[in-house]
Backbone bond lengths (Angstrom), bond angles and torsions (degrees), N, CA, C in turn:
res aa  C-N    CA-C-N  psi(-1)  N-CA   C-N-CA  omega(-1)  CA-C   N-CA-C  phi
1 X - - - 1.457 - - 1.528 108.91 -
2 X 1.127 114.64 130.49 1.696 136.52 -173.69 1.568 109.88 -82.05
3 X 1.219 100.72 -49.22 1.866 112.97 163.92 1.336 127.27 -21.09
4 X 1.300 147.78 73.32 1.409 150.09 157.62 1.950 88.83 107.54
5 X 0.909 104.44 51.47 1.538 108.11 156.87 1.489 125.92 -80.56
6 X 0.807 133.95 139.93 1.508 139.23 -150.92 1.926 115.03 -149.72
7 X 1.075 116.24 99.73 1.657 117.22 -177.51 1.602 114.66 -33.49
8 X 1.305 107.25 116.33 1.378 104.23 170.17 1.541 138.59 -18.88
9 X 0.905 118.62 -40.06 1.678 131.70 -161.73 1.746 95.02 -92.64
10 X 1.239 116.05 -32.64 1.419 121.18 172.64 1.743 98.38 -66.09
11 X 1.033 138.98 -40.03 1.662 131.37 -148.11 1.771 116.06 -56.09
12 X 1.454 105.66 -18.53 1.693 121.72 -152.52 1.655 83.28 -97.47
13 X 1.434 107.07 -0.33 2.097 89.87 -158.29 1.708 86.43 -127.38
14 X 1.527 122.75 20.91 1.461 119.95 169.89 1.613 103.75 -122.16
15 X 1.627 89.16 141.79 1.818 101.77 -178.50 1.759 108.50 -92.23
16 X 0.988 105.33 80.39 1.604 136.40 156.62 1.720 119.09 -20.51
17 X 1.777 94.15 -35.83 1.625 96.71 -166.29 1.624 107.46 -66.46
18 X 0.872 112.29 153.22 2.091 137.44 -162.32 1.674 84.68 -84.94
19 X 1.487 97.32 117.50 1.464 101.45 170.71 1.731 119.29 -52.30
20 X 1.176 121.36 -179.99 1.629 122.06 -169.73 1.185 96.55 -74.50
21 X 1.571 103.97 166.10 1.494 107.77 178.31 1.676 106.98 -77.36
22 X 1.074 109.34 141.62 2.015 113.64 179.59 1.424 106.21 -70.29
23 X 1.357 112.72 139.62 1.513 115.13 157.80 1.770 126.78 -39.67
24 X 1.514 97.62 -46.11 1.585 129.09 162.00 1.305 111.28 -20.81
25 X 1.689 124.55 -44.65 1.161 107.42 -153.01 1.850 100.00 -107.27
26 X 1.149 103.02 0.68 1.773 106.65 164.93 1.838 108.32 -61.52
27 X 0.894 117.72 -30.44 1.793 121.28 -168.39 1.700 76.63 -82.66
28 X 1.069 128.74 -13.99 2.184 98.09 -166.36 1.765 82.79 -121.17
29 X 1.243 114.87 -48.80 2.037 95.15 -160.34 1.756 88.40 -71.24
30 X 1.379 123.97 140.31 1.243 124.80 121.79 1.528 146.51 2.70
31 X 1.806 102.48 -51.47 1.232 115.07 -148.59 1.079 131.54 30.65
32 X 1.371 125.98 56.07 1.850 127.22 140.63 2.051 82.11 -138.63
33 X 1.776 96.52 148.53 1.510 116.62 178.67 1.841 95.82 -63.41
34 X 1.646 85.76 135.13 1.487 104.97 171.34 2.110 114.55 -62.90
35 X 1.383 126.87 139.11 1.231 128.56 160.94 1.693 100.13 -7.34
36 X 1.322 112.31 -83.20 1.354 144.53 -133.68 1.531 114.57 -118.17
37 X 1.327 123.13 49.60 1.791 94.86 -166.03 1.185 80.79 -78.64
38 X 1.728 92.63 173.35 1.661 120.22 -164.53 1.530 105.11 -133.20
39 X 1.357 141.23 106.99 1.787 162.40 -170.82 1.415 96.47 -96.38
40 X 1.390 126.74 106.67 0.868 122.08 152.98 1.579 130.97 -116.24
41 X 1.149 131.78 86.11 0.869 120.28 -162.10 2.000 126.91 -120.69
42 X 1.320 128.48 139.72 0.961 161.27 175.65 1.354 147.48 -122.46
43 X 1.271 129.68 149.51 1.544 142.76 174.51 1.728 109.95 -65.39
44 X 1.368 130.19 -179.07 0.915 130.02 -141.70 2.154 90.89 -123.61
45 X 1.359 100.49 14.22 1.110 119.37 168.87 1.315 119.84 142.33
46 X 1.345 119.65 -172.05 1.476 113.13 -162.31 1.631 102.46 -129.50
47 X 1.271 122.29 0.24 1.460 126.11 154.59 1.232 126.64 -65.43
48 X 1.615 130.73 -4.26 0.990 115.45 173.16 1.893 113.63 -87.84
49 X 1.673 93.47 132.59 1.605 110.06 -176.38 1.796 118.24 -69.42
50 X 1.933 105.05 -0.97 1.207 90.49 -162.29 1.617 83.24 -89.23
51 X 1.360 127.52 -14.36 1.660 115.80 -160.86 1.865 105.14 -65.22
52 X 1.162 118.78 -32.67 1.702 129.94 -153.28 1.669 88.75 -93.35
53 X 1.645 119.16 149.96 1.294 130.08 167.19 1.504 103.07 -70.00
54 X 1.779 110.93 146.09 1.377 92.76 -171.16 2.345 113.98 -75.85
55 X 1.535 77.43 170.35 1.241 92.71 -166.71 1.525 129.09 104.47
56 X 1.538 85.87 -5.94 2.170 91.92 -168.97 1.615 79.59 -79.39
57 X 1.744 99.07 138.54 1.389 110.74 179.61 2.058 108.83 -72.08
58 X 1.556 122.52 158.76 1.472 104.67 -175.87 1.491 93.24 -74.48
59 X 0.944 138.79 -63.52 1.381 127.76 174.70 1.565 134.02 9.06
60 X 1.509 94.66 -47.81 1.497 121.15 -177.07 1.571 108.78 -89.84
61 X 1.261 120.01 -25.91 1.646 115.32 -169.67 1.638 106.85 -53.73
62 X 1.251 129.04 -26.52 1.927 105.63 -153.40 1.820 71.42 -93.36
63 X 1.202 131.27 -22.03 1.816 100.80 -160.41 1.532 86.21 -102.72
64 X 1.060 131.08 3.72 1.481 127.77 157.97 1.538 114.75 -64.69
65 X 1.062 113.31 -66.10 1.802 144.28 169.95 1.490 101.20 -48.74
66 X 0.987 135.83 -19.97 1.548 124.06 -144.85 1.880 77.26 -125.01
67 X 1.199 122.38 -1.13 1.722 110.99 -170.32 1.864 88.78 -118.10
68 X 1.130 120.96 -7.24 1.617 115.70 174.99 1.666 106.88 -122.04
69 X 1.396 120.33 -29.77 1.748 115.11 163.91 1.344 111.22 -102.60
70 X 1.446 101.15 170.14 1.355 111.37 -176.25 1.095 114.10 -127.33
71 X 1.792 131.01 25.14 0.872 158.66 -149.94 1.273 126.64 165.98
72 X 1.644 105.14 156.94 1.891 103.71 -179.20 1.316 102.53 -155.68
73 X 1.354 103.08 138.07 2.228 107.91 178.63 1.701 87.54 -79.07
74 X 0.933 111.95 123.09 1.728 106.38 171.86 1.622 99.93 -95.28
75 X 1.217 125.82 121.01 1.388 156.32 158.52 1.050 127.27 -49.13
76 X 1.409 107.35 -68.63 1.375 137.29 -178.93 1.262 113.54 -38.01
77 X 1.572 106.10 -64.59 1.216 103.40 -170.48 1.235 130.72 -85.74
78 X 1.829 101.34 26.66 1.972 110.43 147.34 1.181 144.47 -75.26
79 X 1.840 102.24 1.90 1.299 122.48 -157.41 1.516 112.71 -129.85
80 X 1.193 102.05 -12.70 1.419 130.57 -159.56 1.368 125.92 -161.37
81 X 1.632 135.50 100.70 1.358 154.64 160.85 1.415 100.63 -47.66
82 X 1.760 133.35 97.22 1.257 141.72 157.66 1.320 120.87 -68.17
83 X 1.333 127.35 128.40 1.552 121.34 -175.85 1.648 96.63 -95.77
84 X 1.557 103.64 145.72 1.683 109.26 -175.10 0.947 134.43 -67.36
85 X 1.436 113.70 36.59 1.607 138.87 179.55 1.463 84.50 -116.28
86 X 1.137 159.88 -118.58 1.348 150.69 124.73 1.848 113.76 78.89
87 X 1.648 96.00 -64.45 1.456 117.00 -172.70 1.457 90.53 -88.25
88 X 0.977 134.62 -61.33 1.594 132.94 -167.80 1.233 125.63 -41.88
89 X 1.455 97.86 -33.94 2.096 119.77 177.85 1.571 88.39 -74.50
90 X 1.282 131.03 -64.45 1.380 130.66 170.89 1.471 102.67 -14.24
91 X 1.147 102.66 -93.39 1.878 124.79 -158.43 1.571 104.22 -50.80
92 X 1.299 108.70 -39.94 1.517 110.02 177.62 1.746 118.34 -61.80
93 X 1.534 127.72 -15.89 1.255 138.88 152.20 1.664 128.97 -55.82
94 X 1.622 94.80 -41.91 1.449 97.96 150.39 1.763 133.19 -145.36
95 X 1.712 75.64 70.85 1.997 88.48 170.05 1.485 103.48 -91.39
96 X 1.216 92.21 130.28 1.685 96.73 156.54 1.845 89.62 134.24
97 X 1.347 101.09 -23.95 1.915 98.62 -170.64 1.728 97.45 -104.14
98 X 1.084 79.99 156.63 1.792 105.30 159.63 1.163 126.91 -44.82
99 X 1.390 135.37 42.08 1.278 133.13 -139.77 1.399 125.28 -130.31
100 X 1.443 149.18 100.70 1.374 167.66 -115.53 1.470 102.16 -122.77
101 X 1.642 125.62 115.25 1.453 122.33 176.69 1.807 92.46 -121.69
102 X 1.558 97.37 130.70 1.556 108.27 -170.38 1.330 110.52 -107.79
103 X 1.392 139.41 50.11 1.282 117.67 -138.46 1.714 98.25 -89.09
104 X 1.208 106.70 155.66 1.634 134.72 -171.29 1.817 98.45 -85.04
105 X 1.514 126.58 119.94 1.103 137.54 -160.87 1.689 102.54 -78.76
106 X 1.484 121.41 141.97 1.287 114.98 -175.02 1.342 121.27 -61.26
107 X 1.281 124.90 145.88 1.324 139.86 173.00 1.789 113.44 -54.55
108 X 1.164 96.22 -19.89 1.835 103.26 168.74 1.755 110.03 -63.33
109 X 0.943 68.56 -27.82 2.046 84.94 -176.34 1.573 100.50 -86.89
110 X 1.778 107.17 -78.08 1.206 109.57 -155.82 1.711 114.55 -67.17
111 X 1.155 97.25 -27.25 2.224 109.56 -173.53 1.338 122.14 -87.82
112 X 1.828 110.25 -36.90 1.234 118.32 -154.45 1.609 117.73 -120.00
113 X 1.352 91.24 -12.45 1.825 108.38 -172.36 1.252 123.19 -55.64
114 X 1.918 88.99 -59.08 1.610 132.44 -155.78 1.351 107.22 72.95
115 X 0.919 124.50 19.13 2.165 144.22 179.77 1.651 96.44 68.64
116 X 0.902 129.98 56.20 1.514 153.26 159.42 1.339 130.16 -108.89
117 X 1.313 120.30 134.18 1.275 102.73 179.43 1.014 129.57 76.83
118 X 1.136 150.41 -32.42 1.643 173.64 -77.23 1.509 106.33 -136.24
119 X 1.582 116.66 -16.37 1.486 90.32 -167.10 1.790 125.02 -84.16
120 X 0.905 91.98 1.37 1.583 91.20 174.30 1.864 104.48 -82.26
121 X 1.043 107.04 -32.51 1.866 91.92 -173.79 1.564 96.38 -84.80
122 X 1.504 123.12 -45.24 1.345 104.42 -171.48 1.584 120.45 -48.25
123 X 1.478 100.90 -38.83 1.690 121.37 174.08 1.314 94.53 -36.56
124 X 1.615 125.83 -83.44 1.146 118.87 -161.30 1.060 131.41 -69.96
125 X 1.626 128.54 -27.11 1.245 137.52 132.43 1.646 133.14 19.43
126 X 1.710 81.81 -83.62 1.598 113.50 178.69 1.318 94.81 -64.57
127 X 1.762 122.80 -61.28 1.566 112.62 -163.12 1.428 99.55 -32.26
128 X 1.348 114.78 -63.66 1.329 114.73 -145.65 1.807 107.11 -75.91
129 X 1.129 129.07 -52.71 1.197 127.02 -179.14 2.166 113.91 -53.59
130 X 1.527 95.13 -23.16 1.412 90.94 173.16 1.805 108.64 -62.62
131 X 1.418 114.30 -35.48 1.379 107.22 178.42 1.807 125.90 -25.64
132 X 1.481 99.71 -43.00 1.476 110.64 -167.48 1.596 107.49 -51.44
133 X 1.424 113.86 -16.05 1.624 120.39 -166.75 1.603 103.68 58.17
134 X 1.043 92.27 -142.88 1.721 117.92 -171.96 1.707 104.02 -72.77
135 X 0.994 125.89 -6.41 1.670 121.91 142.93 1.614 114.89 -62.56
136 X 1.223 115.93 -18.12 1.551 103.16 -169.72 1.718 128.70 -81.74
137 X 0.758 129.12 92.01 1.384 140.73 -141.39 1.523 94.83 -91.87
138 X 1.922 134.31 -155.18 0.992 148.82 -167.47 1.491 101.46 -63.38
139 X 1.457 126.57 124.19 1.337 110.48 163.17 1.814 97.90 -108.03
140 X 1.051 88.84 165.99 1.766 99.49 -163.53 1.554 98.49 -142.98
141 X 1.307 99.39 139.13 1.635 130.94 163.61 1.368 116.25 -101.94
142 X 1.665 100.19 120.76 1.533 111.85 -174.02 1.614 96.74 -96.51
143 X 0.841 127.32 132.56 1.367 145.84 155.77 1.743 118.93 -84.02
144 X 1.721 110.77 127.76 1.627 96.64 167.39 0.881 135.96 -102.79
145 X 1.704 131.12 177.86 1.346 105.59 -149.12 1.651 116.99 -92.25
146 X 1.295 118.62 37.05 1.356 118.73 -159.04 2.362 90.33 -125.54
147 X 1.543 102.10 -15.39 1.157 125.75 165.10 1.609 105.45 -53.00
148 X 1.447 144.90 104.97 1.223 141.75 177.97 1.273 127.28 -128.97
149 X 1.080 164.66 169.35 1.172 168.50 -134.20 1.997 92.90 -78.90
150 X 1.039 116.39 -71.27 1.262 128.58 -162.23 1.259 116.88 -29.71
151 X 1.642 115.70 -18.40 1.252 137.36 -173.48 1.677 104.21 -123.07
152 X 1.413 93.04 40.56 1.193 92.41 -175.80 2.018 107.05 -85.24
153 X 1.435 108.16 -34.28 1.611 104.05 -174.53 1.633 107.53 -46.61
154 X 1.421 107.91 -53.41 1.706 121.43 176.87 1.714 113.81 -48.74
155 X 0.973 117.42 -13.59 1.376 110.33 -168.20 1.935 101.79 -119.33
156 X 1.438 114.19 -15.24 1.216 115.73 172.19 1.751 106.25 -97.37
157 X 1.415 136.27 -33.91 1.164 133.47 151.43 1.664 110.37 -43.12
158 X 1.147 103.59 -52.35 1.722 102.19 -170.73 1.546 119.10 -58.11
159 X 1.111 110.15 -52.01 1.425 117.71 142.94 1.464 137.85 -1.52
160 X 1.670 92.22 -82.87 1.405 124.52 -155.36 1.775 74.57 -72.25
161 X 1.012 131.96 -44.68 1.851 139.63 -179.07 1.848 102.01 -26.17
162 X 1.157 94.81 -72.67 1.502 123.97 178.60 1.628 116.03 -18.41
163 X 1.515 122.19 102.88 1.333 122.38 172.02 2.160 109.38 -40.36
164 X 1.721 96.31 130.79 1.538 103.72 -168.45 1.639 90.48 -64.95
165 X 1.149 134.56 -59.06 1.543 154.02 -127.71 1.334 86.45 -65.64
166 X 1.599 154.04 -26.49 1.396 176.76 -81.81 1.652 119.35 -165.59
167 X 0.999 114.97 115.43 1.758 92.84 -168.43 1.883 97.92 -103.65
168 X 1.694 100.02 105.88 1.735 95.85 159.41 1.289 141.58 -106.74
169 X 1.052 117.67 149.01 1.946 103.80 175.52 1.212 96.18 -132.13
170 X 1.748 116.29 149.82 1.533 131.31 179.55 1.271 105.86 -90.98
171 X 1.545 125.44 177.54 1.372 129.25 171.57 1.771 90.22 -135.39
172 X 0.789 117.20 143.25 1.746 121.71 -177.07 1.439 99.01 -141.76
173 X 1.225 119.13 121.45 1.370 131.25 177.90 1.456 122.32 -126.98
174 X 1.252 121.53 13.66 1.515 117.40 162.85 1.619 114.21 -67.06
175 X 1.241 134.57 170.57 1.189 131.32 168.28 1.539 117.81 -71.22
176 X 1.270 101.65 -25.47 1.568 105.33 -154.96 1.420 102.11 -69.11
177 X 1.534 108.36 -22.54 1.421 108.14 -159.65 1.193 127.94 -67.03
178 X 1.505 101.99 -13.91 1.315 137.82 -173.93 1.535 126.26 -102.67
179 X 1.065 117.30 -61.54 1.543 151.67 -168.72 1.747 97.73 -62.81
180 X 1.798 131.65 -48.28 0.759 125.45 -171.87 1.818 109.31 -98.96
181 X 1.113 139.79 137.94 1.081 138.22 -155.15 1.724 116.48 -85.83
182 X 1.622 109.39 -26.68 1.140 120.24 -167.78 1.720 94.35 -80.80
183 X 1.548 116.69 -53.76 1.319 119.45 -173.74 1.893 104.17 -60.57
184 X 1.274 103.57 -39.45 1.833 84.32 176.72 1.703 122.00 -64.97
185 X 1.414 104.63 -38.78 1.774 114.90 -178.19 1.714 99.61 -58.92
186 X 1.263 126.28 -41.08 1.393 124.66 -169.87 1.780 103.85 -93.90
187 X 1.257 115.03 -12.84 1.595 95.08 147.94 1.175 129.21 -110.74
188 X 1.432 134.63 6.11 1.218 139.14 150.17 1.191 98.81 -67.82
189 X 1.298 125.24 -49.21 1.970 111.84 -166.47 1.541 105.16 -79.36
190 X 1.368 131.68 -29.71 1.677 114.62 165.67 1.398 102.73 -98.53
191 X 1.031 131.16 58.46 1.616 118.10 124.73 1.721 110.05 -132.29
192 X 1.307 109.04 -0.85 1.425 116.33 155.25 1.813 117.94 -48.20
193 X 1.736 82.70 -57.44 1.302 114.09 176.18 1.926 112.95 -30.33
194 X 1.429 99.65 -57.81 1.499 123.52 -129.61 1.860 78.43 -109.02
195 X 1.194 126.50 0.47 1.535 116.95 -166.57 1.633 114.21 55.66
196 X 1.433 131.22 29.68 1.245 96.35 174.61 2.032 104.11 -128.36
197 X 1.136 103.64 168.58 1.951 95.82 -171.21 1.556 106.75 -83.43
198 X 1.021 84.03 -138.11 1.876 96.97 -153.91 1.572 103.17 -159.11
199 X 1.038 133.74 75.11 0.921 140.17 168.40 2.060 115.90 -12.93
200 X 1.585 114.40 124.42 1.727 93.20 166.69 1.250 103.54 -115.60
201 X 1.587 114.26 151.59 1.443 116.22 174.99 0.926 107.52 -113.03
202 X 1.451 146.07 152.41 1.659 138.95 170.55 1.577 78.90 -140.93
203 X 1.627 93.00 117.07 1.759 114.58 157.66 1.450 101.96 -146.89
204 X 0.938 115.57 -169.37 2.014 119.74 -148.31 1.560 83.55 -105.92
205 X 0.867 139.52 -80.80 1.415 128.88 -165.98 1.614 130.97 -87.48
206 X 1.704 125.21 38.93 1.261 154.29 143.96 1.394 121.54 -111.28
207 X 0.859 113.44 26.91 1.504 110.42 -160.98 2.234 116.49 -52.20
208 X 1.152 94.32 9.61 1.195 100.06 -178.84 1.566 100.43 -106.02
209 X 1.107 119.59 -19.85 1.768 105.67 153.60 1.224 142.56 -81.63
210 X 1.022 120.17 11.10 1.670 149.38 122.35 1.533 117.50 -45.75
211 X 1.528 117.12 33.61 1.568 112.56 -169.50 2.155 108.83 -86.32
212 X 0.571 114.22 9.26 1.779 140.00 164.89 1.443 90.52 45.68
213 X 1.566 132.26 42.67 1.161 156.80 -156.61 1.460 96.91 -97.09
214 X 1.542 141.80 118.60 1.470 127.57 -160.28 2.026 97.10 -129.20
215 X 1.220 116.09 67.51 1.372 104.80 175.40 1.558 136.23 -50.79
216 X 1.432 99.65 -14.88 1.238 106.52 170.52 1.165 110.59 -151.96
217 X 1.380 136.98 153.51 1.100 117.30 168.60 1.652 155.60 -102.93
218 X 1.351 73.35 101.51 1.968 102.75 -162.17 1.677 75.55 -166.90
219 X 1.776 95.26 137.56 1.589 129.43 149.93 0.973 138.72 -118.48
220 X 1.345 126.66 127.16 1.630 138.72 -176.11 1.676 126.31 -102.17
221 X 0.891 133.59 61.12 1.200 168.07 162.18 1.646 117.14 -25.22
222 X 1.245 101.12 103.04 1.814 105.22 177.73 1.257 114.71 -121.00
223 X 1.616 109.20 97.91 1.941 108.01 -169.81 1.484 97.32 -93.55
224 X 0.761 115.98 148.72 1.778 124.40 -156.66 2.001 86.84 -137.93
225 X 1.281 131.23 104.20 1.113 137.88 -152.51 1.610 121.63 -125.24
226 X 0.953 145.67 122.73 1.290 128.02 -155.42 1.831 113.49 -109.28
227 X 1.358 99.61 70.16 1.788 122.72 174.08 1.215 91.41 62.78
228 X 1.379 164.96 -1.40 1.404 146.94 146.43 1.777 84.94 124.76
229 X 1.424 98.88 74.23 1.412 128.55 -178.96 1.580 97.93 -100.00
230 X 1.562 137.97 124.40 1.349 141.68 167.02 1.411 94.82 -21.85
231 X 0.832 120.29 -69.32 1.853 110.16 -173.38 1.398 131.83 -41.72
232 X 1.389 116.43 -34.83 1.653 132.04 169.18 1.452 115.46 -55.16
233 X 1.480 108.44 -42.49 1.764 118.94 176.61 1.534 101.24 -61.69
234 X 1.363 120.03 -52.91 1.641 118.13 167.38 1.581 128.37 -73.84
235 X 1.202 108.21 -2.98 1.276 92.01 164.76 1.518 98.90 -111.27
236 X 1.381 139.08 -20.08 1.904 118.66 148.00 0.860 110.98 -45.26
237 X 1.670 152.03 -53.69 1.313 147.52 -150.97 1.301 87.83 -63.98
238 X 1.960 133.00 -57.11 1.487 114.78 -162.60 1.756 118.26 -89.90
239 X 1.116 108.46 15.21 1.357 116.40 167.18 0.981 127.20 -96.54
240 X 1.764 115.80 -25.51 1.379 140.14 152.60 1.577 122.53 -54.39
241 X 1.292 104.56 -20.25 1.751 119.44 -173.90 1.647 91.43 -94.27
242 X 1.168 119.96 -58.52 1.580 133.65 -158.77 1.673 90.50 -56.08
243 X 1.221 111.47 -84.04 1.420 119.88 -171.86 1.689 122.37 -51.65
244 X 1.234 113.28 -20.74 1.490 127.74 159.54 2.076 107.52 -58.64
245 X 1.552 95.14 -42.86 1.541 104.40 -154.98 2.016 86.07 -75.41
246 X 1.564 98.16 -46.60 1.428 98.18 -168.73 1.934 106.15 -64.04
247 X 1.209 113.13 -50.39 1.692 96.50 175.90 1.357 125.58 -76.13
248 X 1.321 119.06 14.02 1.484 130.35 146.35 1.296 118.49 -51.91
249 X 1.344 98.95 -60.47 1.883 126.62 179.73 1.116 112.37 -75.38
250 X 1.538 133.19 14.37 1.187 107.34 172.53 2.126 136.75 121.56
251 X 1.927 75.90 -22.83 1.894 92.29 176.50 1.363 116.97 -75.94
252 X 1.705 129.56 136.35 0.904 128.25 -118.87 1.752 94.42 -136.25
253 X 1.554 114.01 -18.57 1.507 104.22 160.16 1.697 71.34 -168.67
254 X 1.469 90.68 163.10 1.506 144.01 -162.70 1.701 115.31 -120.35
255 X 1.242 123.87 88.42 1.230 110.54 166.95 1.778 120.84 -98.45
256 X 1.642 121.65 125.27 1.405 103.96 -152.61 1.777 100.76 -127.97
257 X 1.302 118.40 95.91 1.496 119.75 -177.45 1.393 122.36 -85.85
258 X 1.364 132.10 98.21 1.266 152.24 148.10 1.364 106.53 -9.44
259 X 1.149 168.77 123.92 1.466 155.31 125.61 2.009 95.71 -119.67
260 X 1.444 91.94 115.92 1.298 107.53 140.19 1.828 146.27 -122.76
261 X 1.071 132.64 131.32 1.597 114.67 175.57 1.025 105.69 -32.57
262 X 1.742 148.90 -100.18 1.064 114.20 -179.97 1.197 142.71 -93.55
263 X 1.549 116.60 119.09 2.056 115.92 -143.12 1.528 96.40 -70.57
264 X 1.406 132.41 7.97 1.840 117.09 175.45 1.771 96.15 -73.26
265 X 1.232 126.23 4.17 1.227 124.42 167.18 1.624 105.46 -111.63
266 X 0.862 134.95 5.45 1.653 141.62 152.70 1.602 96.88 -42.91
267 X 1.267 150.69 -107.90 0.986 163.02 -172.14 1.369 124.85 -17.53
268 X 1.203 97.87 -47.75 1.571 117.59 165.17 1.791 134.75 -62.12
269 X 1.404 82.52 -52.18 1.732 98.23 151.92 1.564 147.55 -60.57
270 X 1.756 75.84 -33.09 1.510 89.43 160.23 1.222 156.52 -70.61
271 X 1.668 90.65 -40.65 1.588 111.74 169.46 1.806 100.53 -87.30
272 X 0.870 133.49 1.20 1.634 136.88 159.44 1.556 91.87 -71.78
273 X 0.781 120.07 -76.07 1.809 119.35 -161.45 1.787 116.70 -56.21
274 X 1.810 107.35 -41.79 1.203 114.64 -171.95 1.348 103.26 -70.81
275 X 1.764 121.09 -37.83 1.179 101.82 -153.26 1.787 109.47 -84.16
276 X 1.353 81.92 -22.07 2.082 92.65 166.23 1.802 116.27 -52.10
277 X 1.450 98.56 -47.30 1.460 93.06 -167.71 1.704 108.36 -82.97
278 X 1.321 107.52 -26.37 1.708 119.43 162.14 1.777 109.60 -43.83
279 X 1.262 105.16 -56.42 1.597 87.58 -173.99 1.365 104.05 -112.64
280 X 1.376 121.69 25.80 1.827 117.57 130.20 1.136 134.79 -71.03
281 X 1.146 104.88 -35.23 1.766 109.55 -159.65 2.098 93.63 -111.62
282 X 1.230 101.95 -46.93 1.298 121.93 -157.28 1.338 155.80 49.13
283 X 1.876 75.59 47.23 1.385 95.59 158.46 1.365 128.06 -84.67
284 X 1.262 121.11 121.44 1.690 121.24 163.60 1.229 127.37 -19.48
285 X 0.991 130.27 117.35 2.105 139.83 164.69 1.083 111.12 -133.55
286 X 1.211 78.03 141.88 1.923 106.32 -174.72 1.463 91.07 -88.88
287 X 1.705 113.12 132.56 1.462 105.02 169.34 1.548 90.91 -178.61
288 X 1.506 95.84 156.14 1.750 122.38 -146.74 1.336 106.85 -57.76
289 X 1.392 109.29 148.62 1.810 115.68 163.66 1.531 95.18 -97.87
290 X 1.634 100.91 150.84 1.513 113.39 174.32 1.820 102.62 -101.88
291 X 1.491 96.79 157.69 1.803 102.54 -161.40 1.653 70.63 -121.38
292 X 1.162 141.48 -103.05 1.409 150.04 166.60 1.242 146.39 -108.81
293 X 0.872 130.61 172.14 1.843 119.45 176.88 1.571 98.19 52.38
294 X 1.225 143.17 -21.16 1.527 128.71 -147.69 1.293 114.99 100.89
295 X 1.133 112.30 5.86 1.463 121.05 169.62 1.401 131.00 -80.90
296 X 1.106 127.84 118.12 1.882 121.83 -169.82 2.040 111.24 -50.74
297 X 1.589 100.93 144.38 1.081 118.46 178.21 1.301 104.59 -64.30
């Protein structure tokens, strides 16, 4: 991910720490730990050739991936409307496991629309991503960053559009969304409203999308990491505290996306973070064995 990238030599001179917890999120957690929380966590897809020892055929990567994550940011399908013949070959790689497909809503929708118009692609969209069945986990709408408050009626109608039975969260990346106080309280409070999340991003140079803002309770999580830079180990250690503090209180699944520049440090990062929050909280996660280099077993 290209999004709030920041030159190396700068990384040691940014304050990393996870803003305070919001008052905000007392009206959504409970506070007492849910039965069951649910960790799902994954890479930013399963096409990348650096994760597999060489020689693993591509063929083999998603049922490779699908036996060390328990989850996947699906990409793809921001670029491209899959028909559920398509998704089904997908899901059929990993039926039988525990396994969460998140796919990222097309850019016909999210880039080109202005959230207008839309119902013919969302239609087909959904057809097809419903294929995954009961693999189909959070699908999420990326928003760009030129997307700002002003267009805010279009993006809370568009929404409110959205079958409930479906679990979504947005990503909003203009500044404004943030920066001005009235526009953040009135989109944290209508998508409270509307049941759907809010995507958080923590990358080095946005640091205001990191707003630890919980509209519902369930989090979707995009750590944007810089190859297993001293700084990444400290900013798992405080995400490991946060998400410990939040399934204390009450949060009820966990979606947790890996993105690094180069993802042969995906793996590595991961089982750093899982196995911390595993014997904090102690809940169970599924998360990758290394074969070499950082490469999955």
């Amino acid at each position: 991910m290209q999004f709030g990238r920041t030159d190396i030599e700068l990384l040691n001179g940014i304050d990393f720490k996870l803003p305070a917890e919001p008052a905000f999120n007392k009206a959504v957690l409970p506070g007492a730990r849910a039965e069951k929380p649910l960790f799902w966590l994954g890479a930013s897809g399963w096409n990348h050739k650096e994760l597999y020892p060489k020689g693993t055929r591509e063929k083999d990567y998603l049922a490779q991936y699908g036996r060390e994550f328990n989850s996947v940011e699906l990409n793809a399908t921001h670029y491209k409307i899959y028909p559920p013949e398509t998704i089904r070959k997908w899901a059929e790689k990993t039926a039988g496991r525990s396994f969460r497909y998140c796919p990222k809503m097309p850019q016909s929708i999210s880039h080109y629309s202005n959230l207008v118009n839309t119902g013919k692609d969302t239609a087909a969209f959904l057809e097809g991503v419903s294929a995954f069945g009961d693999q189909l986990g959070a699908i999420f709408l990326q928003l760009g960053e030129h997307f700002g408050p002003e267009r805010k009626s279009h993006l809370f109608n568009y929404l409110a559009s959205l079958p409930t039975e479906l679990s979504f969260f947005v990503e909003v990346r203009h500044p404004e969304w943030f920066s001005d106080p009235h526009n953040s309280r009135e989109l944290y409070t209508t998508l409270r409203q509307l049941g759907i999340g809010l995507v958080l991003t923590d990358t080095a140079g946005r640091r205001d999308c990191a707003h630890m803002h919980l509209p519902v309770p369930k989090a979707f999580i995009r750590f944007v990491g810089n190859s297993l830079h001293p700084t990444d180990y400290v900013r798992a250690d405080d995400w490991v505290n946060r998400l410990h503090f939040w399934i204390e209180n009450g949060l009820q699944e966990i979606y947790f996306f890996m993105h690094m520049h180069a993802e042969i440090a995906v793996p590595e990062m991961s089982i750093y973070l899982s196995s911390k929050l595993e014997a904090a909280s102690g809940i169970k996660i599924i998360r990758p064995s290394l074969y070499r280099d950082n490469t999955l077993f």
